[in-house]
Every structure is written in structure tokens, then in C-alpha cells.
C-alpha positions as a Python dict, from the first residue, in 0.01 Angstrom:
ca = {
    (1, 'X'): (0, 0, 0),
    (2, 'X'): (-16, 216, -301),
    (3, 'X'): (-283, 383, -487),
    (4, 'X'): (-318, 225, -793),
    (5, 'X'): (-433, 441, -1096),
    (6, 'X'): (-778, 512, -1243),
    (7, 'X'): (-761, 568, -1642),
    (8, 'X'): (-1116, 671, -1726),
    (9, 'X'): (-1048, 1003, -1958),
    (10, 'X'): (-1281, 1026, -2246),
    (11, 'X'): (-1107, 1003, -2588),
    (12, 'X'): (-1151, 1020, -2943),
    (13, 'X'): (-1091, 742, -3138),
    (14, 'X'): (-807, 782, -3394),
    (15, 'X'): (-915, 454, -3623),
    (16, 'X'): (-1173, 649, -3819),
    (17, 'X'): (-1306, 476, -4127),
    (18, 'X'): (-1019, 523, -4420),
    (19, 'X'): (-1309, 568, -4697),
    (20, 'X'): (-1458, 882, -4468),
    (21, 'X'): (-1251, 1223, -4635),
    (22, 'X'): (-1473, 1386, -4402),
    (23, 'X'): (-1371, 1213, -4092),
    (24, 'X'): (-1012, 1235, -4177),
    (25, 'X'): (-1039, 1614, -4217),
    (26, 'X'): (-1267, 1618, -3873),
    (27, 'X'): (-994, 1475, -3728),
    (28, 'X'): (-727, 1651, -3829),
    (29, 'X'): (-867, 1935, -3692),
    (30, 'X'): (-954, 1799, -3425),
    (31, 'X'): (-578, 1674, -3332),
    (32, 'X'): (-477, 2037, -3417),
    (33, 'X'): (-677, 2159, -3180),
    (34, 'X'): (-987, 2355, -3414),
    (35, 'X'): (-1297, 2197, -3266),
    (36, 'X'): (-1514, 2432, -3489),
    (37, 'X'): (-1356, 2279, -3806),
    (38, 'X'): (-1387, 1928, -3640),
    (39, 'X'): (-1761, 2007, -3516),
    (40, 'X'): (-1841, 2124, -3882),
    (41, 'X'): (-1708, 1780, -4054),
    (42, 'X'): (-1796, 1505, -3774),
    (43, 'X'): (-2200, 1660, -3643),
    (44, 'X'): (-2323, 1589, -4031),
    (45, 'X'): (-2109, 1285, -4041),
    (46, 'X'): (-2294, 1146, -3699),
    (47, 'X'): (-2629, 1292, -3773),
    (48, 'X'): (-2603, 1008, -4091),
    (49, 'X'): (-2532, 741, -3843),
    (50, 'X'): (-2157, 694, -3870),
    (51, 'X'): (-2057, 579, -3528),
    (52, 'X'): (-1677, 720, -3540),
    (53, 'X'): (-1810, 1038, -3572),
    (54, 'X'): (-2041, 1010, -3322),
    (55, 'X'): (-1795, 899, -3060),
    (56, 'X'): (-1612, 1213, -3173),
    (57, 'X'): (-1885, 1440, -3128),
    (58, 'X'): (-1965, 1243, -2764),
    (59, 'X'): (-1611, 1300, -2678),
    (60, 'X'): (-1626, 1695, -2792),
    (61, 'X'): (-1958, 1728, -2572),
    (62, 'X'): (-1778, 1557, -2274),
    (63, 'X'): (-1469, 1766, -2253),
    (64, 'X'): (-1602, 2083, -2373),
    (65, 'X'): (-1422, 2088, -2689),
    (66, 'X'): (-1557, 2340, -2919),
    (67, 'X'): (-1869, 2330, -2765),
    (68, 'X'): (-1977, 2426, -2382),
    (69, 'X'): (-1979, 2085, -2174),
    (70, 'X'): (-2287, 1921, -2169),
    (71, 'X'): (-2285, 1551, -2077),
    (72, 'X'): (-2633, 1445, -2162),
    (73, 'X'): (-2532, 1555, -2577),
    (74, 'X'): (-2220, 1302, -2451),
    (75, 'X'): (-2409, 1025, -2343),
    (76, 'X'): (-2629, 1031, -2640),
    (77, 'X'): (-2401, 1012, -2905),
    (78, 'X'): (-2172, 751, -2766),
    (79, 'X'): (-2467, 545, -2649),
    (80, 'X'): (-2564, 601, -3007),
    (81, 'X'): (-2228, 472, -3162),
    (82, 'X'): (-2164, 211, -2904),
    (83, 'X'): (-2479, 42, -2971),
    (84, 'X'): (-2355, 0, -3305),
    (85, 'X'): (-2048, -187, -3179),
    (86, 'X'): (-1768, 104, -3148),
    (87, 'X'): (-1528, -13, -2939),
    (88, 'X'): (-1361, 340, -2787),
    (89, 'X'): (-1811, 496, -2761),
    (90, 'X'): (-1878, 168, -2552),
    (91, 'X'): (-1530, 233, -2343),
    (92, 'X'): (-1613, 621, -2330),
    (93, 'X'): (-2001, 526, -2250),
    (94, 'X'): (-1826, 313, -1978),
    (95, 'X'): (-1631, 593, -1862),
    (96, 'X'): (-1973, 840, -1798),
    (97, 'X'): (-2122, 568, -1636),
    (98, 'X'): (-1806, 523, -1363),
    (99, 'X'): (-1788, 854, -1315),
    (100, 'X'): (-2130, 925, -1293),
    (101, 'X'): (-2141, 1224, -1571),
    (102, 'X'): (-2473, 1323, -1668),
    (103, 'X'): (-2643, 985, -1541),
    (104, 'X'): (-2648, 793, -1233),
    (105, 'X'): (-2305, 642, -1109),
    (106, 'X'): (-2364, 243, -1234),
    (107, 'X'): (-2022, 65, -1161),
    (108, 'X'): (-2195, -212, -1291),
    (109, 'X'): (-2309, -104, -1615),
    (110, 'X'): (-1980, 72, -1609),
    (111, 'X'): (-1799, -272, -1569),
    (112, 'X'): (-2066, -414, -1898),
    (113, 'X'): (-1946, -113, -2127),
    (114, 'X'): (-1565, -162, -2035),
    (115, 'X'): (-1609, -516, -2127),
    (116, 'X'): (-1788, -465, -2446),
    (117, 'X'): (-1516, -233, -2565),
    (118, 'X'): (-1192, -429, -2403),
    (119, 'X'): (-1306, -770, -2564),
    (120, 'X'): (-1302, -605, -2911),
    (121, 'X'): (-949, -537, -2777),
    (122, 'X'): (-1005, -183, -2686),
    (123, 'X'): (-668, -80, -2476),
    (124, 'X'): (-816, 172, -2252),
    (125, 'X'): (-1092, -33, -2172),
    (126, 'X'): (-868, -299, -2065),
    (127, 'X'): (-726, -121, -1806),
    (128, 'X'): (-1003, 43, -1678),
    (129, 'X'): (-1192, -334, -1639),
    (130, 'X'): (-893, -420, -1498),
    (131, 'X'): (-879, -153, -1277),
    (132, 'X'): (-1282, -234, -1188),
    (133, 'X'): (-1186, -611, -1098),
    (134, 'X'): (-856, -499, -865),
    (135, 'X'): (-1102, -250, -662),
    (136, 'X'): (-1412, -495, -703),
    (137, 'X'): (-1602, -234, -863),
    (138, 'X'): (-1916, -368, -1017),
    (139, 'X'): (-1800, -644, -1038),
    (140, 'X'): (-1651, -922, -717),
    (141, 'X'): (-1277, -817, -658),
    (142, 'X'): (-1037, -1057, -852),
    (143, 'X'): (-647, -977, -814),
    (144, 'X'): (-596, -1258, -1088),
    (145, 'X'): (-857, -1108, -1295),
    (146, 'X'): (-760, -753, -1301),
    (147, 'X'): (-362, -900, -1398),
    (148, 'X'): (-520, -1046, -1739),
    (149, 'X'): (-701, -727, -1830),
    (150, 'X'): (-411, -507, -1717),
    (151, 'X'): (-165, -717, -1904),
    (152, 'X'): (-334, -746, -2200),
    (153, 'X'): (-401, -356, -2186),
    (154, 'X'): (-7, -331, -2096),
    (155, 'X'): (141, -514, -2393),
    (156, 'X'): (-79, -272, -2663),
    (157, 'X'): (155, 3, -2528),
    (158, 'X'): (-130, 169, -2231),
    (159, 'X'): (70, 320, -1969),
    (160, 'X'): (-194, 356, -1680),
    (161, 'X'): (-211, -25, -1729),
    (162, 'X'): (167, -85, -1702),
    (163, 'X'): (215, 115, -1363),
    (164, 'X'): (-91, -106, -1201),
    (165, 'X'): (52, -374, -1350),
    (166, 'X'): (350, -264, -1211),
    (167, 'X'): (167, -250, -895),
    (168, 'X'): (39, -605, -881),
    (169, 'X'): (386, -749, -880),
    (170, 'X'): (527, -513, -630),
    (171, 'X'): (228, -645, -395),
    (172, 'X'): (169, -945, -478),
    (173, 'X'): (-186, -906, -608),
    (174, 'X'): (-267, -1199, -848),
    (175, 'X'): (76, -1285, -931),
    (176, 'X'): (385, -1375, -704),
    (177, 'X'): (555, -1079, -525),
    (178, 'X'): (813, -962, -810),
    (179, 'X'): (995, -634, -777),
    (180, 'X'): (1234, -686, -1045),
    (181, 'X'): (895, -709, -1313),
    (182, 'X'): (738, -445, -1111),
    (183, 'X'): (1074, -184, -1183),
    (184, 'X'): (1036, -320, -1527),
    (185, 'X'): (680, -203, -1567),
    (186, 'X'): (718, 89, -1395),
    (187, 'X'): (1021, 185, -1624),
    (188, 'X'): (826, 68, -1893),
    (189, 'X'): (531, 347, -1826),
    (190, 'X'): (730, 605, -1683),
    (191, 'X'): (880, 641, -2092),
    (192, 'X'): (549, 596, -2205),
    (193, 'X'): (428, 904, -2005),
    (194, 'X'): (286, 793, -1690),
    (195, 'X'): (353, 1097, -1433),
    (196, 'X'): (326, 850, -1136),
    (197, 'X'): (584, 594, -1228),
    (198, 'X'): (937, 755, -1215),
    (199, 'X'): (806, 783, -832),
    (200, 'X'): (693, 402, -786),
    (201, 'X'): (967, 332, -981),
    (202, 'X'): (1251, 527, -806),
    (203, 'X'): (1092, 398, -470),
    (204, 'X'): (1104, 41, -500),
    (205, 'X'): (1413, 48, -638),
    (206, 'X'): (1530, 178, -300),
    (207, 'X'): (1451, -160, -164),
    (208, 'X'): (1637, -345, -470),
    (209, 'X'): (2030, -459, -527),
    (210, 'X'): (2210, -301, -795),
    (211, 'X'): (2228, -619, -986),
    (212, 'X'): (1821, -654, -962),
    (213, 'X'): (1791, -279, -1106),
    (214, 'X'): (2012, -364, -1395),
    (215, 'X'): (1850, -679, -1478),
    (216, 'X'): (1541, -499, -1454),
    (217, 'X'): (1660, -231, -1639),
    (218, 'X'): (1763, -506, -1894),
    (219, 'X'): (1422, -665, -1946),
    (220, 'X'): (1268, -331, -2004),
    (221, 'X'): (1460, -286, -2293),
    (222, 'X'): (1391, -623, -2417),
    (223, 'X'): (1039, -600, -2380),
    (224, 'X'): (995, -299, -2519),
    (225, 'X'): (1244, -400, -2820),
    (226, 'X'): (1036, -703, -2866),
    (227, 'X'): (693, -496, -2876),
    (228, 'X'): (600, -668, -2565),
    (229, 'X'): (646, -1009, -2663),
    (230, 'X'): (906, -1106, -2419),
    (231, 'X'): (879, -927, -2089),
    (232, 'X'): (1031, -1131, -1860),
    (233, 'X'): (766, -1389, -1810),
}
């Protein structure tokens, strides 16, 4: 059976509010890699209450980005910004609370967080509640479950989500055994970056006919073409 892939890294937002000049510059800065510029622009900005900026400065405090790495200044300002509704704080806030950084390990507050964020559509939240529901943490293990979160996760473009989703069809889990849809996915997130799905990929295709690669092949382009719409199923 294969591993199926965990993606809880802790990221900025990039849907900052358009009226905030001071965001925008935080964030360039931020993207070009000078935390002190984007520490300077977003700490004011979050000090006022604006929850983008605090996610940012909870996400510079997590990774030890232009400051040293202290996950109780993390917690606090996302906690701060996802109780104000911010979809990528209450998936981040989710993310400390799997992982157990800085607080106790809570899969099942990690599993309320992830929810929060991947009803408001959030993609990485998505996947990770998917992820939660395939493994049964924090929440009772539902194959069909984890297949609506990963999908949904999937078609916004998130390429942890397309390998498991990937996944599920190649075993069976909460949808019928499908290697054709599972080479699709895994093409699918190998272009979008995934470093573990030119492997799954290449490896059930040993077990495929030619014709089943190339249709695969085929729908892959078509879904992708089609921005997800029409994938095959």
C-alpha cells in the first residue's frame, strides 16, 4: 500500500486586502525573499488588527523567516487572525495544532481548524482534512470522505491533493479501483510539482496497457485544459 502524503506546511496567504499599499509592499518583500522589509510593513499592519497581516507575521514566526523561530509568537497571531475568519490563519492554526508546534498535538482541534478554513474553500486545508479523514485522524476514518475533500482541494490546482487523490483510485479507497484516473492524477501533480508523483506515476503505469496510458495521458490534458472541469468522471 502506499504512503499517502501529508501537506501541512505553513504558508502565507497571497490574497491580501487590495486597499492595504502596505500589505502589498509586505508582501512583495516577502515573495522576494527580505523578511526585514516584510516584518517592517506587516508587524504595524497586525498590531492594528488586520488579520492578513497577522497570518503573515504567524507564518514568519513559524518558519523562521526574518525572525528566529518561535512558535508560541506563531500561534498567537494566527489564532488572532483566524478568529477573525481568515481562511489560510485557521488552516495554518490547523497545521500547529497537527503537528504539535508550540502547543499540545490536538488532531482534533486540528481536524476543527482545517474545516473552518477548507469550507471557506481554503485549498490547502482541503487536502489536509482530507488527508485527516483517509488516516482517521481526529476525526472516524472515512475513505469516501477524504475523496470529497481531496477532490475538491484537487480541482483548485493543489498538488499534494491530486497524488492522494491519485492514490484513492489506485486502491480503491472511497471510489472504485481506477488506474487509468489514478495515472491521470498522478500526471496531473507530477506537472504541478509534486516530487512523489513521477514515481507513483511511472509505477502503476508498469501494471497498465499502452492504450490505458495514452488514454490516461489523454484525460490529463483534457482536464487540465478544461481547468478541472472535465476529468474523466
Amino acid at each position: 500500500m502506499k504512503k499517502f502524503l501529508s501537506a501541512v506546511a505553513i504558508v502565507v496567504a497571497l490574497n491580501g486586502p487590495a486597499h492595504a499599499q502596505d500589505w502589498d509592499k509586505g508582501l512583495d518583500a516577502y515573495q522576494a525573499g527580505d523578511y526585514a522589509t516584510a516584518l517592517q510593513e506587516w508587524r504595524p499592519l497586525a498590531e492594528q488588527g488586520d488579520a492578513d497581516a497577522q497570518n503573515g507575521l504567524g507564518s514568519m514566526y513559524a518558519n523562521g523567516q526574518g525572525v528566529l523561530q518561535d512558535y508560541a509568537e506563531a500561534e498567537k497571531w494566527f489564532r488572532l487572525s483566524a478568529e477573525q475568519g481568515d481562511a489560510g490563519a485557521q488552516s495554518n492554526l490547523g497545521s500547529m495544532y497537527y503537528n504539535g508546534n508550540g502547543i499540545p498535538q490536538d488532531h482534533a482541534e486540528a481536524v476543527k481548524w482545517y474545516r473552518l478554513a477548507a469550507e471557506q474553500g481554503d485549498a490547502p486545508a482541503q487536502a489536509n482534512l482530507g488527508y485527516m479523514y483517509q488516516n482517521g485522524y481526529g476525526v472516524l476514518q472515512d475513505y469516501a470522505e477524504a475523496v470529497k475533500w481531496y477532490r475538491l482541494a484537487a480541482e483548485q490546482g493543489n498538488a499534494p491533493a491530486q497524488s492522494n487523490l491519485g492514490l484513492m483510485y489506485q486502491n480503491g479507497y472511497g471510489v472504485p479501483e481506477d488506474h487509468v484516473v489514478a495515472h491521470m492524477w498522478f500526471n496531473i501533480a507530477s506537472f504541478n510539482g509534486n516530487e512523489k508523483a513521477p514515481e507513483l506515476r511511472d509505477s502503476i503505469a508498469r501494471d497498465m496497457t499502452t492504450q490505458d496510458i495514452s488514454t490516461a495521458q489523454a484525460m490529463a490534458r483534457e482536464c487540465m485544459s478544461s481547468n478541472y472541469q472535465n476529468c474523466g468522471y
